[in-house]
C-alpha atoms as an extended CHARMM CRD file, in Angstrom:
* protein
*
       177  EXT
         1         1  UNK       CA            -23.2850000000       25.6860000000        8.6070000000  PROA      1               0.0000000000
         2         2  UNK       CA            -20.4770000000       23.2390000000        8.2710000000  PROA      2               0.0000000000
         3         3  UNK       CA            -22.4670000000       20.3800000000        6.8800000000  PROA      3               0.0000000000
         4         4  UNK       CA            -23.7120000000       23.4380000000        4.0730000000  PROA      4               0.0000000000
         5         5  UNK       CA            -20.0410000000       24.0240000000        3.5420000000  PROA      5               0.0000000000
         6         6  UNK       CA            -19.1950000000       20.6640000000        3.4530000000  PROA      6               0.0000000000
         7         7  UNK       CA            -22.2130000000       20.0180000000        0.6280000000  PROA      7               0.0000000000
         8         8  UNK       CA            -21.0840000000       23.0090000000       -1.7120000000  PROA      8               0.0000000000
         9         9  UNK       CA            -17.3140000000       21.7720000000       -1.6620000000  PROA      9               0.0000000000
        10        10  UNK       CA            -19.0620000000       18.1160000000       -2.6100000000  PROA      10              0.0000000000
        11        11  UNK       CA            -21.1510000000       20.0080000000       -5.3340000000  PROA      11              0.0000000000
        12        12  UNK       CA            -18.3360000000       21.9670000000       -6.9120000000  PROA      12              0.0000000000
        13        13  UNK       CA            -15.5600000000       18.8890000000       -6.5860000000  PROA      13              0.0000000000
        14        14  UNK       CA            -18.6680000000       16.6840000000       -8.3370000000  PROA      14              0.0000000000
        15        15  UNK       CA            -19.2400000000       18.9450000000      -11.0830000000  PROA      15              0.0000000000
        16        16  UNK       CA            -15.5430000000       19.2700000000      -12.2020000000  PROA      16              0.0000000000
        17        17  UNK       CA            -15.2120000000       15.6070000000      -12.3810000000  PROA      17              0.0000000000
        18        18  UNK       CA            -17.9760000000       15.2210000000      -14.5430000000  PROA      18              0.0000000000
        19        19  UNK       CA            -17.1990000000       18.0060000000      -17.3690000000  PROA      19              0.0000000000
        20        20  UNK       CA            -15.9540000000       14.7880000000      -18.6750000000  PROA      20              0.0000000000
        21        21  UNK       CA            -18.9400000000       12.4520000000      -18.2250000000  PROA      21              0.0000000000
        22        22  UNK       CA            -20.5850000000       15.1790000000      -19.9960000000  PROA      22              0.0000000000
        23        23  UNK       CA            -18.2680000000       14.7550000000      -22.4940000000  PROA      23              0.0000000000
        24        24  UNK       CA            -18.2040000000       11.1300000000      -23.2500000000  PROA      24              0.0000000000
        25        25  UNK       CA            -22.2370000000       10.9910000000      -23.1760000000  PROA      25              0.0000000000
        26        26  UNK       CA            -22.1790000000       13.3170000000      -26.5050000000  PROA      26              0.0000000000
        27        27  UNK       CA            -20.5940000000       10.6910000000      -28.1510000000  PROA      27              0.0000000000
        28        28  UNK       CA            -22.6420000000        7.8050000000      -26.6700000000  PROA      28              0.0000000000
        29        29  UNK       CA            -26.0650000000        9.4070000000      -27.6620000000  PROA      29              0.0000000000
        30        30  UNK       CA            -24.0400000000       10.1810000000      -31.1960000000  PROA      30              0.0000000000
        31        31  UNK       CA            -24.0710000000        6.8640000000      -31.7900000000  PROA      31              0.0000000000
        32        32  UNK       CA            -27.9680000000        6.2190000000      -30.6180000000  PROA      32              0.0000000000
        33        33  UNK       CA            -26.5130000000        4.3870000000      -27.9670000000  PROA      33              0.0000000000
        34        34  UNK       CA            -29.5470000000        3.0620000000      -25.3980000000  PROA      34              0.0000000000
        35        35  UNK       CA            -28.8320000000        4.4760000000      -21.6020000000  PROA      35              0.0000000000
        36        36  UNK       CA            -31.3410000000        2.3510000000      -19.5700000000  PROA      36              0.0000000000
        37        37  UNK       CA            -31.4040000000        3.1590000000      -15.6790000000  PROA      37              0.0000000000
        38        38  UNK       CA            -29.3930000000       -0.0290000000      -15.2520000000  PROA      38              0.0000000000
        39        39  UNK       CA            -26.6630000000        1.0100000000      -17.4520000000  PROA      39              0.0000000000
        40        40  UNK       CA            -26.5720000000        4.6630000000      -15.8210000000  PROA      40              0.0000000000
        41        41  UNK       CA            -26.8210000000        3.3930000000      -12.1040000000  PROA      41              0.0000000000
        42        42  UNK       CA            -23.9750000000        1.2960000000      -13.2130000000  PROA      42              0.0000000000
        43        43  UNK       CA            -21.5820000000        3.9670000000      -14.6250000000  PROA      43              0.0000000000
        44        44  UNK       CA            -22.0940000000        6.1480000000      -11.7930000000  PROA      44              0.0000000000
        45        45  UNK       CA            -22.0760000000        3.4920000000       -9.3810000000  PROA      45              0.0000000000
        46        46  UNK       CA            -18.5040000000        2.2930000000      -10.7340000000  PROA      46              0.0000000000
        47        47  UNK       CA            -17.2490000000        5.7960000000      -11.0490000000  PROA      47              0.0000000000
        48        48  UNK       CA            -18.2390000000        7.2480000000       -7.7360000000  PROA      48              0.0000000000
        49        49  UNK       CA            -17.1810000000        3.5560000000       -5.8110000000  PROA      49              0.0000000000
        50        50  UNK       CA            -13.5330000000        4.4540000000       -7.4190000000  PROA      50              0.0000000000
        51        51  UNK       CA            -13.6520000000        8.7510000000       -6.2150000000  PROA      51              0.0000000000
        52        52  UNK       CA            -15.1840000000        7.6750000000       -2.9200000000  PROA      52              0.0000000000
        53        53  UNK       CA            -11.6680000000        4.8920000000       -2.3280000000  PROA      53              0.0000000000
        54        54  UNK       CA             -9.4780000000        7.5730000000       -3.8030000000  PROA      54              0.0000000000
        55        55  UNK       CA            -10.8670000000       10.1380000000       -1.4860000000  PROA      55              0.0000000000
        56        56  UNK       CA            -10.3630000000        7.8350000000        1.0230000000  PROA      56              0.0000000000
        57        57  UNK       CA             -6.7450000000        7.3710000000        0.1090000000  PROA      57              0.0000000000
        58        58  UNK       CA             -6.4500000000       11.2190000000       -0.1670000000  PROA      58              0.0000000000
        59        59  UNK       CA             -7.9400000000       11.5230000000        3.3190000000  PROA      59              0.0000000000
        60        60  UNK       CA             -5.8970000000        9.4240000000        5.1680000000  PROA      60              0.0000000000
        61        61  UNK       CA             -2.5010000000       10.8470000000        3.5580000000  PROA      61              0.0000000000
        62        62  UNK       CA             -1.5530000000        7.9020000000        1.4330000000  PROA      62              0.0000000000
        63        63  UNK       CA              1.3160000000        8.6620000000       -1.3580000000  PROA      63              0.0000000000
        64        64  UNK       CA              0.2420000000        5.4310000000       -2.6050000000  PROA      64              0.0000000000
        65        65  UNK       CA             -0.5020000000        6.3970000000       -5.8240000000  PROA      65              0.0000000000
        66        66  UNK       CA              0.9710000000       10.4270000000       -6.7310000000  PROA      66              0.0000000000
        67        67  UNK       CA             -1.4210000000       12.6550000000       -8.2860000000  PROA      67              0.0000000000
        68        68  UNK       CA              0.3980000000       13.5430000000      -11.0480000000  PROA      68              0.0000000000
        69        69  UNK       CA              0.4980000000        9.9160000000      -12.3920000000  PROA      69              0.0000000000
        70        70  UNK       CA             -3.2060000000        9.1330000000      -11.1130000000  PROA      70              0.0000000000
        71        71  UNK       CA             -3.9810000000       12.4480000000      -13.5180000000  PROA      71              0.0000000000
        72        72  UNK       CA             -2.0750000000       11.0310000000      -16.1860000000  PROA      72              0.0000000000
        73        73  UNK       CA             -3.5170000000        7.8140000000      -16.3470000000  PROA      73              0.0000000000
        74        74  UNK       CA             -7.0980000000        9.5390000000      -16.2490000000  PROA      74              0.0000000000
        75        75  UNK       CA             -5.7970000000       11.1610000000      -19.1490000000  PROA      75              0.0000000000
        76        76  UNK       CA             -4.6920000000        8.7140000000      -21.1760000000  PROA      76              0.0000000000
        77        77  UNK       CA             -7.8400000000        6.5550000000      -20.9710000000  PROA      77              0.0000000000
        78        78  UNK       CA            -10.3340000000        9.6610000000      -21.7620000000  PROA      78              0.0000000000
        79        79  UNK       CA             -7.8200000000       10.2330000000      -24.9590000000  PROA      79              0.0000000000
        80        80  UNK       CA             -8.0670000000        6.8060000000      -25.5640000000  PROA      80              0.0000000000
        81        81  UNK       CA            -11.9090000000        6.7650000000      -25.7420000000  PROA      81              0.0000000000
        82        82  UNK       CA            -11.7530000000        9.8160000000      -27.7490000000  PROA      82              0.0000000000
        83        83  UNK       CA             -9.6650000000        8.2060000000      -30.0690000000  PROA      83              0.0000000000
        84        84  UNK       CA            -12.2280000000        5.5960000000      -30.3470000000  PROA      84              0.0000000000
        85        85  UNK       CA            -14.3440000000        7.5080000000      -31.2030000000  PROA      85              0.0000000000
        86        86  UNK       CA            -12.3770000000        8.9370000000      -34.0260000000  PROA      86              0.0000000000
        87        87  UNK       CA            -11.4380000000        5.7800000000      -35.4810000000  PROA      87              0.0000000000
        88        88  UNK       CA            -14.6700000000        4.5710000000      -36.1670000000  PROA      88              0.0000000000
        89        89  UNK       CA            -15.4210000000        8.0840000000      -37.5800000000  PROA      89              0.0000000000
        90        90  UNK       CA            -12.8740000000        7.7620000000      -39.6160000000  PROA      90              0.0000000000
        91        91  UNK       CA            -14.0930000000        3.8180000000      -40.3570000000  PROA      91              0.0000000000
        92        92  UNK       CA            -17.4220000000        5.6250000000      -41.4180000000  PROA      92              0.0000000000
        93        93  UNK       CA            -18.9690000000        3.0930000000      -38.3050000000  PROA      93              0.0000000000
        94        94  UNK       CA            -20.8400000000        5.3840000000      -36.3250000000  PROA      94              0.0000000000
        95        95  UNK       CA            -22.5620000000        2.0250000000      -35.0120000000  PROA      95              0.0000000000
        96        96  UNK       CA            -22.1500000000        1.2780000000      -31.0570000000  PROA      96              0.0000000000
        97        97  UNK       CA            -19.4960000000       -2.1200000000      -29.8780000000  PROA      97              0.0000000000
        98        98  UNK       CA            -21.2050000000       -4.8820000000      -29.1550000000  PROA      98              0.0000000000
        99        99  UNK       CA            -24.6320000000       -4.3170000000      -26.6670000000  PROA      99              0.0000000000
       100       100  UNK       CA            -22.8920000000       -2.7130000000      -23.2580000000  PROA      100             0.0000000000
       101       101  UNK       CA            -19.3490000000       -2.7240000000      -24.3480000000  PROA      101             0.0000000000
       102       102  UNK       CA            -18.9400000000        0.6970000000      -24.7570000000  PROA      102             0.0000000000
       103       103  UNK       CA            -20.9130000000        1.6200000000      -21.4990000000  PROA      103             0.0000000000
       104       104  UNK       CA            -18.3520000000       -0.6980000000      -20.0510000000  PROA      104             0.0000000000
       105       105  UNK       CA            -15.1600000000        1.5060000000      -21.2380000000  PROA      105             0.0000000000
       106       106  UNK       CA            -16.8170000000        4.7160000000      -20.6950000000  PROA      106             0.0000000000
       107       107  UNK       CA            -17.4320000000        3.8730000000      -17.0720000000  PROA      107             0.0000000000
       108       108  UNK       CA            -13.5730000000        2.7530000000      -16.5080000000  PROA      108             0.0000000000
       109       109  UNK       CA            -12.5920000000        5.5640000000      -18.1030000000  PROA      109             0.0000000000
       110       110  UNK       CA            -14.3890000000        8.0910000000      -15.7890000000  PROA      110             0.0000000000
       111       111  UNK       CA            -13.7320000000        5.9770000000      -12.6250000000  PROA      111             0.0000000000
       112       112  UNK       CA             -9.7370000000        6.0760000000      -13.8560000000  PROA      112             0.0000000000
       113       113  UNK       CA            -10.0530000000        9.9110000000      -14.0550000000  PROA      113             0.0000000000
       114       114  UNK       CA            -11.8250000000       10.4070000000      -11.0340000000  PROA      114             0.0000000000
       115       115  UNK       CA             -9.2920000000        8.5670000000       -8.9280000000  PROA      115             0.0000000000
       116       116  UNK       CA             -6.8800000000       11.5540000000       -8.9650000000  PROA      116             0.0000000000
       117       117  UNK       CA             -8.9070000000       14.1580000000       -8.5870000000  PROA      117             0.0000000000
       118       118  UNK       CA            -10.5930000000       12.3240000000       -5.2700000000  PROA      118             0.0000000000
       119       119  UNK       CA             -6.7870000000       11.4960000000       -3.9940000000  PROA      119             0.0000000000
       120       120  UNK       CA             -6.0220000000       15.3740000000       -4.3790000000  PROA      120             0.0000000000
       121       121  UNK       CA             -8.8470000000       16.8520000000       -3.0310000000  PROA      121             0.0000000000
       122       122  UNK       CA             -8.8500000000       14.0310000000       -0.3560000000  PROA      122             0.0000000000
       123       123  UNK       CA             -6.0370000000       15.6810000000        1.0290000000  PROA      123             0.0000000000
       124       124  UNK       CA             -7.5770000000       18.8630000000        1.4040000000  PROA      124             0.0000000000
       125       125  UNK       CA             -9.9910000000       17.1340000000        3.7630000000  PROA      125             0.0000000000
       126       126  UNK       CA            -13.1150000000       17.0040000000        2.0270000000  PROA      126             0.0000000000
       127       127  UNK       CA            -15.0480000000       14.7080000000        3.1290000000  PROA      127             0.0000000000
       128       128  UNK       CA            -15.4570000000       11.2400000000        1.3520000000  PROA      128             0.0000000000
       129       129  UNK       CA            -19.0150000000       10.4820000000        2.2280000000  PROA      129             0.0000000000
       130       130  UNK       CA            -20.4910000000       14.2710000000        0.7060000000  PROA      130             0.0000000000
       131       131  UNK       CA            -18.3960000000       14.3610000000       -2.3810000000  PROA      131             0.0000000000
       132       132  UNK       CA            -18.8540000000       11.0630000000       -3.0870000000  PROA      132             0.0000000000
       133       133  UNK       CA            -22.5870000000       10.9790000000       -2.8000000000  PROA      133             0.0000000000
       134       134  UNK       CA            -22.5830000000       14.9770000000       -5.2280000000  PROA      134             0.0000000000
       135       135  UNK       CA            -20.5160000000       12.6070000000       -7.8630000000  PROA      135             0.0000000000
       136       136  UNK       CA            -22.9590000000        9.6320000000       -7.7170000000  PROA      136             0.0000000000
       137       137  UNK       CA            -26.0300000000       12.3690000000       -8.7380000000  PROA      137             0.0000000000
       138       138  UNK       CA            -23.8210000000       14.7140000000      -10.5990000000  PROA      138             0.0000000000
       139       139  UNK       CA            -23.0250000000       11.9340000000      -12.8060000000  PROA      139             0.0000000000
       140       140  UNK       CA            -26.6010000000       10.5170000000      -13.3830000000  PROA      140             0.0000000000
       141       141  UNK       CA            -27.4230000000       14.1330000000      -14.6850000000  PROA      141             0.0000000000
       142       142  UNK       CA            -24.0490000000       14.7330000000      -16.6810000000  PROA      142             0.0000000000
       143       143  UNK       CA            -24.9490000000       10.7770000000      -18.6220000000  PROA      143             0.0000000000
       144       144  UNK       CA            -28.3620000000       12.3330000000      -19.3370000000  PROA      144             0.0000000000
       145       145  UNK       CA            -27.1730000000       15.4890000000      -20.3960000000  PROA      145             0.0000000000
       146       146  UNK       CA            -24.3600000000       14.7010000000      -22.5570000000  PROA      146             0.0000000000
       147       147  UNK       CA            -26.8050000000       11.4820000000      -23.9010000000  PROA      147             0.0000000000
       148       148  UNK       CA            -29.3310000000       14.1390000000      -24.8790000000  PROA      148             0.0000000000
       149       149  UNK       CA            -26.7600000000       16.5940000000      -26.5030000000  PROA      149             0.0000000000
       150       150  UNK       CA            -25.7080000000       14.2130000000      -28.8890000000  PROA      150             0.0000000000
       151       151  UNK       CA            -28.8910000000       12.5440000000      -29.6190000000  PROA      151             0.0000000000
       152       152  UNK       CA            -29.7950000000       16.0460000000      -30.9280000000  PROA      152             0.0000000000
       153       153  UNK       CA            -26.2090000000       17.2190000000      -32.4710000000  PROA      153             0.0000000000
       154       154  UNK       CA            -26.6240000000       13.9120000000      -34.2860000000  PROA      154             0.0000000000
       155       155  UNK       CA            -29.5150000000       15.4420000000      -36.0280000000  PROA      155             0.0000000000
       156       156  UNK       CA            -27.8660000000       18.3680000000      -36.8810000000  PROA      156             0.0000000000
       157       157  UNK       CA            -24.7990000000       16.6190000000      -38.3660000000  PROA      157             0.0000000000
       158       158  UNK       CA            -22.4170000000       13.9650000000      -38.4610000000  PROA      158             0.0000000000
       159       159  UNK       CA            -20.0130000000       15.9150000000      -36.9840000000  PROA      159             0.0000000000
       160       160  UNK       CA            -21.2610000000       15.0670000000      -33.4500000000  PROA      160             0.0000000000
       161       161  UNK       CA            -19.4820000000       11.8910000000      -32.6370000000  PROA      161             0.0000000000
       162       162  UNK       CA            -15.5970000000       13.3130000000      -34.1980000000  PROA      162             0.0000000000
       163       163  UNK       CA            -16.2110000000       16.9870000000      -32.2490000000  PROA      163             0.0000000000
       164       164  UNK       CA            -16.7250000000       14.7620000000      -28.8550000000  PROA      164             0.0000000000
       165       165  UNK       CA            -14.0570000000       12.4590000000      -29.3160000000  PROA      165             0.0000000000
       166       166  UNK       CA            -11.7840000000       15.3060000000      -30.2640000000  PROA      166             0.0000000000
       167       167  UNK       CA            -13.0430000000       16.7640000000      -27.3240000000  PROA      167             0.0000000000
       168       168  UNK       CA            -12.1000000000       13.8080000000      -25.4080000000  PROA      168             0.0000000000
       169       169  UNK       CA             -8.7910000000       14.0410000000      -26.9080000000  PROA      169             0.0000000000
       170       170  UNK       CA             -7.6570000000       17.3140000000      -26.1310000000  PROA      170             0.0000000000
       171       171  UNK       CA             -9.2850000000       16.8550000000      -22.7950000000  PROA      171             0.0000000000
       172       172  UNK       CA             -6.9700000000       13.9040000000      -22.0810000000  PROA      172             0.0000000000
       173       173  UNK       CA             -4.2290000000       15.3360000000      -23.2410000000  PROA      173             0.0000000000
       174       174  UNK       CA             -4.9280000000       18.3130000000      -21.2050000000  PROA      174             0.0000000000
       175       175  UNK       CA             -4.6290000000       16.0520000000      -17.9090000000  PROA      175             0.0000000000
       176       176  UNK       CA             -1.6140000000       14.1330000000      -18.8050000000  PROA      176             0.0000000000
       177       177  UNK       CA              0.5480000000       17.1190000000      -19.4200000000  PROA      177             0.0000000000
């Protein structure tokens, strides 16, 4: 029964951080960005390495980093994305970076956002290993997901790349207030 508890609190901690992978992805498959296995392993190998050490830190009662500026940060890189995103909007480029780039920033933009929500709910005692392991999968399926919503917004409109980087936007924002 405790290992079932323990796997629900890993579930509902993974899903929360990855509203925002979800997120991201719609602007990623805007663009017709490719999302091999290799680049998806990656991103949610980068972003769960970082929530598994800030759980860690959590768990152990470190003050290393405080949560509000751990939050804030997270913030400020997911409106910085968004912004990105806007700009080349804006640029009329709805073309990806250069092969990978963009992969790069989304996946150090999730792992900087994930660090304080794994320091907070570290503290709470939830375990490291559990939530770590719901983010790595959780992750895989919010890429897919958010990769397939804007592949098919795209084909609806143009307005599928701007609405996720606004998204982005207000989402970081959100955090760093």
């Amino acid at each position: 029964m405790e290992f079932l508890s323990a796997l629900t609190a890993g579930w509902v901690f993974a899903l929360a951080c990855n509203l925002d992978t979800v997120l991201a992805s719609v602007g990623q498959g805007a663009r017709g960005e490719e999302l091999s296995p290799s680049k998806a392993l990656a991103v949610a190998g980068l972003t769960t390495m970082v929530t598994f050490l800030s759980l860690l830190l959590g768990a152990v009662g470190a003050t290393f980093l405080p949560e509000s500026l751990a939050g804030r940060l997270g913030g400020l890189a997911l409106t910085a994305l968004g912004l990105w995103y806007l700009l080349d909007t804006l640029r009329g480029k709805g073309e990806a970076p250069p092969q990978g780039k963009s992969w790069v920033a989304l996946s150090a933009a999730l792992a900087v956002n994930n660090a304080g929500v794994g320091v907070a709910a570290g503290v709470t005692g939830l375990s490291p290993v559990v939530a770590s392991g719901c983010n790595f999968l959780a992750t895989l399926l919010a890429l897919w997901l958010g990769r397939a919503l804007g592949r098919r917004l795209a084909r609806w409109s143009l307005l599928a790349l701007p609405v996720s980087g606004l998204l982005l936007v207000l989402l970081g924002l959100w955090q760093t207030i």
